[in-house]
Structure formats: structure tokens, C-alpha cells
C-alpha positions, 0 to 999 in steps of 0.5 A: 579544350578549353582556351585557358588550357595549354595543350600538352605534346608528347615528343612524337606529337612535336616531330611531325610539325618539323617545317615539312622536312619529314614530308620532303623525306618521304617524297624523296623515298618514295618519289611521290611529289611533294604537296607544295600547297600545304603549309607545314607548321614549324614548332620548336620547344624551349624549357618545356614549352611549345612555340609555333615559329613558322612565321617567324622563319623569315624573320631569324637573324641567322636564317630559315636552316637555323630554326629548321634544324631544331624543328619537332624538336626539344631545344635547350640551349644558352641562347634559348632566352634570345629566342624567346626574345625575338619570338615575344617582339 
């Protein structure tokens, strides 16, 4: 893929970059543990475009549980603007 290309995901490509909460369901299922040596990716979309917010987790004004809970998800809200705010700064 070209740099000046912007990949395109589908809503099953965007739930597996859900913070890892998937990966914690699983482990609970199943009991195997859970690999706390991987990093899992954290992206949310907004209007149409995809954001990797995982490092921005630490830095929400409402907390972590606040972004996770719209994590491999679409998110169209009011305050969709603010987000894209903080994520810009």
C-alpha cells in the first residue's frame, strides 16, 4: 500500500483493535491467560474515519473505560468534534 493511500476497514477489521477486551473475554472463557506482553491496539471510528487512540488512553479527560467503551467500534456522537480535538493536540 502506498503512503498516500489510507487503508479502508471494514467493521470486523475494526473489532478486533478493541483495547484488548476481546482478548480478556477469551482468557476468561477459556481460562487460558492472558498475554500481558502484547499490546493491544486501541482504534475507534469517527464520521467515517479510523483513529488509533491507544496512546491516547492515558490522556482522556474522562479516563481510560471512557474510550474502551467505544473501542472496534463506530462512534457518532456530538461530542465526536471534542474528540478529534484532543486527538489533533
Amino acid at each position: 500500500m502506498a503512503s498516500s493511500e489510507l487503508r479502508v476497514f471494514t467493521r470486523e477489521e475494526l473489532a478486533k483493535y478493541d483495547g484488548g477486551r476481546s482478548a480478556l473475554r477469551k482468557a476468561r472463557e477459556t481460562g487460558e491467560p492472558l498475554d500481558r506482553s502484547q499490546v493491544y491496539s486501541t482504534y475507534i471510528s469517527i464520521h467515517g474515519m479510523v483513529y488509533d487512540v491507544t496512546q491516547f488512553l492515558g490522556r482522556h479527560p474522562g479516563g481510560p473505560d471512557e474510550i474502551l467503551r467505544y473501542a472496534g467500534k463506530v462512534r457518532c456522537v456530538p461530542l465526536a468534534a471534542q474528540m478529534l480535538a484532543l486527538l489533533q493536540a
